[in-house]
N, C-alpha and C positions, 0 to 999 in steps of 0.2 A: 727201215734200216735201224738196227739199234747200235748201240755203243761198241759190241762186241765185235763189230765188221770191221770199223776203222784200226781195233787195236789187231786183228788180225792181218791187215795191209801192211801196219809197222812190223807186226813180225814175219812179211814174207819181204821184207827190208834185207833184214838179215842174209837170204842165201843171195840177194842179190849183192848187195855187198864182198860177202864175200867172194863169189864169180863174178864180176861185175862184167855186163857184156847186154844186147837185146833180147838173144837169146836167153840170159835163165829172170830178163824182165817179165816175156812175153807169158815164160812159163808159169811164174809169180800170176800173174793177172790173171791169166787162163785157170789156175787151180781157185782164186778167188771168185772169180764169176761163175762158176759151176757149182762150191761150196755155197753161194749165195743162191741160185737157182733150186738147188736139191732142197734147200733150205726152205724156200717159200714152197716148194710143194709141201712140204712134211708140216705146215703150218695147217694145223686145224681151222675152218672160217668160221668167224665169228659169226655167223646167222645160225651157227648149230644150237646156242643158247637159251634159254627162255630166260626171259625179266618181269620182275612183279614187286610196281611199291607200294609198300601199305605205307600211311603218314599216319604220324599221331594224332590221338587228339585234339579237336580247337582248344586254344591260347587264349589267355589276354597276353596284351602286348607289354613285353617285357620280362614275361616267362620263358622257361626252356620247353622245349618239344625234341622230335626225331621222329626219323622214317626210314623203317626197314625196307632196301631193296633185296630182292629174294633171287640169287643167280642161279638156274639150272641147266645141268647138262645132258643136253639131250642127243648128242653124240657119240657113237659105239667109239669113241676117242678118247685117250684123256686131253683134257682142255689145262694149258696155263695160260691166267688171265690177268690181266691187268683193268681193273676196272674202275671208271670215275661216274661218280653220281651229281650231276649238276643242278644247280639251284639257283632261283634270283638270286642277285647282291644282297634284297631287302631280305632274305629267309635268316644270314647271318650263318651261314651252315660252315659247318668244321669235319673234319677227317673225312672228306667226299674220296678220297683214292684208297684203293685196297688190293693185294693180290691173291689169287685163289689158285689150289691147284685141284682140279676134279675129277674124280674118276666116273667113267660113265654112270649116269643115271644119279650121281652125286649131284645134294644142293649146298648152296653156301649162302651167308646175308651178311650184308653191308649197314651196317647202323651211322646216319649221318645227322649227326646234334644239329639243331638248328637252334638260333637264338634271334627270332623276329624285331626287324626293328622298325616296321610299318605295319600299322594294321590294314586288312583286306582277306583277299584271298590269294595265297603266294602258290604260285604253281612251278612244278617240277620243270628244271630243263631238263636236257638229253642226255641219256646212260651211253658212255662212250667204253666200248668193249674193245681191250688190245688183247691179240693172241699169240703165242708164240708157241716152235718147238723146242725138243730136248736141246739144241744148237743154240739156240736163240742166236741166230744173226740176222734174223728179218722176222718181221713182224705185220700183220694184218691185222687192220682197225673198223671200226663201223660203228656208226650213232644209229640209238635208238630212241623215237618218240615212248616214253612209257608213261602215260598219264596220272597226275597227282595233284590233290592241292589240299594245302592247309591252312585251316580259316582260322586267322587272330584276331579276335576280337579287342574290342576300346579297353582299356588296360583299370579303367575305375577306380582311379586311386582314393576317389573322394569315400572307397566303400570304411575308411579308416574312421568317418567320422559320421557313419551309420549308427552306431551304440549308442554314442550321446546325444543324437536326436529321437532316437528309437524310447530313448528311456524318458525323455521329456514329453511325449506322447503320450506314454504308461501312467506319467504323472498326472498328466491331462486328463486320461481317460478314467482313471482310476480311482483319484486321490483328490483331482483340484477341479471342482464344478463351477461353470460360470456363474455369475450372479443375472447379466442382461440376456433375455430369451433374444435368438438371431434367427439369422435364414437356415441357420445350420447346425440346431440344436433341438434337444428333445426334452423332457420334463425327468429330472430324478429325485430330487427328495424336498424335505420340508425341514430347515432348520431353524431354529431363534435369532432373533435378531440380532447382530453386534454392532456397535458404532461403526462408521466405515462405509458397510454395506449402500448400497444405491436404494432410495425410495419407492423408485418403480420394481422392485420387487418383490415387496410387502406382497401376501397373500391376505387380504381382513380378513375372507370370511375364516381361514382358520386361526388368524389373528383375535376373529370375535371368540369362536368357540375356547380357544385358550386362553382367552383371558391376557395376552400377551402377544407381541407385534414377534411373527412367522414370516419368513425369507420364501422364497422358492429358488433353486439352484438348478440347475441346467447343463448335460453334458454336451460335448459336440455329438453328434450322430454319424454315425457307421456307416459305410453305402455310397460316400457321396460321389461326383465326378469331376476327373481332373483331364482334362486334354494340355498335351504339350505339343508344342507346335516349335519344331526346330528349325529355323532359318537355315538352306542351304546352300544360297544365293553366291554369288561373289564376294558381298561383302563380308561371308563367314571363311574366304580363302583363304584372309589377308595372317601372317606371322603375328602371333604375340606371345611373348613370354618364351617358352620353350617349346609352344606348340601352334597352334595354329587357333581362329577364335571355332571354329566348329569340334574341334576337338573338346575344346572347355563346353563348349554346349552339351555335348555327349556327354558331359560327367554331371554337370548341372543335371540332364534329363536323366540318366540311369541313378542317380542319388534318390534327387523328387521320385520317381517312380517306384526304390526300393522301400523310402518311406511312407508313402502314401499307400501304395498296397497294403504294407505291413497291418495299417492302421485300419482297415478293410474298404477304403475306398478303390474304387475301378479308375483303373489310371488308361488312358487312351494315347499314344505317341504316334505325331505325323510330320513328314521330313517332306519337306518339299522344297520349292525354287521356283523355276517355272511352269514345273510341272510336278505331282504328288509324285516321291521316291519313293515311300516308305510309310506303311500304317503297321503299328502293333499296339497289343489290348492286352492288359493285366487279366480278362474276362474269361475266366475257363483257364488259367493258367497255370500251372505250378510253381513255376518259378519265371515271375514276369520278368527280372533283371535278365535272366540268363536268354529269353525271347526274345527281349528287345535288342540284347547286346547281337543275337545272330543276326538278327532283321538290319541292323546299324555294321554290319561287317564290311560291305562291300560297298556302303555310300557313301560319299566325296565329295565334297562342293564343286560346282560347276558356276565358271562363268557368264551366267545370265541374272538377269535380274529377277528377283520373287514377284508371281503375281498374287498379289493380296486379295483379288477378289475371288481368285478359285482357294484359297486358304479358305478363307471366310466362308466359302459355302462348303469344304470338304466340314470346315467343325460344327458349322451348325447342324450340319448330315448329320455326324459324328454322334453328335449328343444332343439330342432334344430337349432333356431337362436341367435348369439351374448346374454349372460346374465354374469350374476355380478353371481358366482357359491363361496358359501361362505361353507368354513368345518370346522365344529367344531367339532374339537377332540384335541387331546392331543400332545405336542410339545414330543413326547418320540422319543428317537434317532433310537432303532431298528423299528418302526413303519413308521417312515418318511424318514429314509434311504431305508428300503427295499420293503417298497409295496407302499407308497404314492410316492414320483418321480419321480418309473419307469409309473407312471400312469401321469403323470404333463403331460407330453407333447401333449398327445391326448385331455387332457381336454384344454389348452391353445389355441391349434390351432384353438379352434373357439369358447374359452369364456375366461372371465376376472375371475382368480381365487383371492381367499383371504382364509388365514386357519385361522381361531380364536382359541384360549387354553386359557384354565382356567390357572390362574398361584398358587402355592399355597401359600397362606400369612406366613406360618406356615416356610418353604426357609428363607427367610430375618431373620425373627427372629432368628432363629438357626443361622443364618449366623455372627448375629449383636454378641453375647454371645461369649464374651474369656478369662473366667475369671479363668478355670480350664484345667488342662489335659484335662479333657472329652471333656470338652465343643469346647474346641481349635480343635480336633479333627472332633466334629460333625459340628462345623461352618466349616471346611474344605470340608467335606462330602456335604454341601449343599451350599456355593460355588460352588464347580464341577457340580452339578444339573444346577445352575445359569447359569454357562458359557456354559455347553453344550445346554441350550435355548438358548441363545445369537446368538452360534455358528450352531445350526439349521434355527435358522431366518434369519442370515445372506445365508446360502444356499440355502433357500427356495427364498429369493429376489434373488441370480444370476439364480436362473432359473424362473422368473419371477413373482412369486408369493407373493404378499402384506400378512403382518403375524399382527397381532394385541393380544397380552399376556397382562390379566389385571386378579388384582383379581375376587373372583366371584361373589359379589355384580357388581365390576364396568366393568365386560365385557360387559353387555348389552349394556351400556352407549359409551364406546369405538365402539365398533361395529357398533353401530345406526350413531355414528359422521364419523366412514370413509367409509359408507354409502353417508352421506350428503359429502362429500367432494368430492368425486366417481363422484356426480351427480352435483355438482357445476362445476367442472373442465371437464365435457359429456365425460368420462371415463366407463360408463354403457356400 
């Protein structure tokens, strides 16, 4: 029943009114219920229609998108229609209602803006088709499954601060040769000696032949391997910042990945928990960021705890020769004392580890606040948090492992720089 019914009621008001009696009621009601009846026959049904959404292309999160719904009429009728295009909450979608008028065999489209404000894969609700006659006093409705989804991927914001690690590498690669031969470096030229320079890398014999003390310089080597191992566990659920700590992991690993490619190393990314979620490879890739971000679309932290020792055997599968093996997870004391450790030494023995942690900003602050009982108490509480990272990082370094803790806008940025330092010093 649309709107137009009831103001039709008020105006058969009127002759009652003025004869006022049961009689010219009954007649009133009897000319409206038949008006209403004739009505819903001469309604075209909505099942005469075809529907078809195309959605746009995948997103990062926090871009715009849209999805053409395509309404045809496939009834020797003309159709007026009222139609709603629905979408999760998280799509962010705007102008979902539209009306069309169709003559047979006529199509029409619905462009419905989306503005995602979760990444995953956001699928279409139900296309709700209302139809009405030339009368419009009643109306026929029907929902239709029309299948759709649009995948937005991790939003990358750290991609801002891609250029100035990019060109620190250039420099590296190009312009600034190590002086110490490493695990990760290759032989490039011969120059003279300056004050400064390190001892051990005197060349005599062409020190002899010149008559004069000859350096040898060393660049990092191309080729090398990086496995990222992103923590998916529970403990990457938890809120920090504005986003959550696995989201900061995403932008830590898609930075590391866009700059170590760059520089032609083979970057390897594996998402697990307690079970492997997710492997991608720079390896045959054109564009690893854009790989990795679809592979990293639909995975989410889950509430279990990481098994470390199926990690530990998916990287050593992973990569059998020498790599830079970077984990990102959480500096938590029961997690790092009892399952990452006893795992260190297998992964050491034939790769360079590094753990990276989100640290959280919200610590310091509680920390800095002593102006009350309460407050003296909770700076106490998060203190202890403080020192017990301190006191994990320092353990993690006697058993050999490089730790890097930064908020979670600035882990990626930390991360990417002892990367470039890894590979200035041929420590890959």
């Amino acid at each position: 029943m649309t709107s137009r019914l009831p103001l039709l009621a008020l105006l058969g008001l009127v002759p009652v009114m003025l004869m006022p009696g049961w009689t010219s009621a009954l007649i009133v009601a009897a000319v409206i219920i038949i008006v209403a009846v004739v009505d819903f026959f001469l309604v075209p049904p909505p099942r005469l229609v075809s529907l078809q959404r195309t959605p746009g292309p995948m997103v990062r999160l926090g871009d715009p998108t849209d999805a053409t719904l395509t309404v045809v009429n496939d009834s020797p009728r003309r159709l007026r229609l009222a139609v709603r295009d629905a979408w999760s909450p998280s799509a962010g979608a705007k102008s979902t209602r539209s009306r069309f008028d169709l003559a047979p065999g006529e199509d029409a489209q619905l462009v419905t803006q989306l503005l995602p404000v979760r990444r995953g894969a956001l699928h279409g609700d139900k296309v709700t088709v209302r139809s009405r006659s030339i009368l419009g006093f009643i109306s026929r409705q029907r929902s239709f499954d029309v299948p759709a989804i649009v995948r937005v991927l991790p939003p990358f914001i750290s991609r801002r601060e891609l250029p100035s690690k990019t060109q620190k590498l250039r420099e590296l690669d190009g312009r600034s040769a190590v002086m110490i031969r490493g695990m990760g470096t290759e032989f490039d030229s011969l120059r003279d000696y300056v004050d400064g320079d390190d001892v051990r890398s005197i060349d005599w014999r062409a020190s002899a032949r010149a008559q004069d003390l000859v350096v040898k310089t060393w660049r990092p080597e191309r080729d090398r391997r990086v496995v990222i191992v992103v923590d998916s566990s529970r403990l990457a659920a938890r809120r920090c910042g504005d986003g959550t700590v696995f989201d900061a992991a995403l932008e830590s690993a898609l930075l590391l990945t866009a700059l170590a490619s760059g520089a032609g190393d083979r970057v390897d990314v594996v998402v697990a928990d307690a079970r492997i979620r997710a492997i991608a490879s720079s390896h045959r890739s054109k564009d690893p960021v854009h790989d990795l971000s679809v592979a990293l679309t639909t995975v989410h932290p889950e509430l279990y705890d990481a098994d470390w020792e199926q990690i530990s055997s998916t990287v050593l599968a992973t990569s059998r020769q020498h790599a830079l093996v970077v984990l990102v997870t959480a500096l938590d004391e029961g997690s790092v004392s009892d399952e990452i450790l006893p795992v260190l030494p297998t992964l050491l023995a034939r790769h360079r580890v590094v753990l990276a942690s989100v640290e959280d900003p919200g610590l310091r602050e509680l920390a800095a606040k002593r102006e009350g009982t309460d407050e003296i108490f909770t700076a106490a509480a998060a203190e202890s948090e403080l020192l017990t990272s301190k006191s994990l990082q320092t353990r993690l370094r006697g058993a050999g492992v490089q730790s890097v803790e930064a908020a979670p806008d600035d882990l990626p940025g930390a991360l990417a720089d002892l990367y470039i330092n890894l590979k200035a010093t041929g420590k890959l």
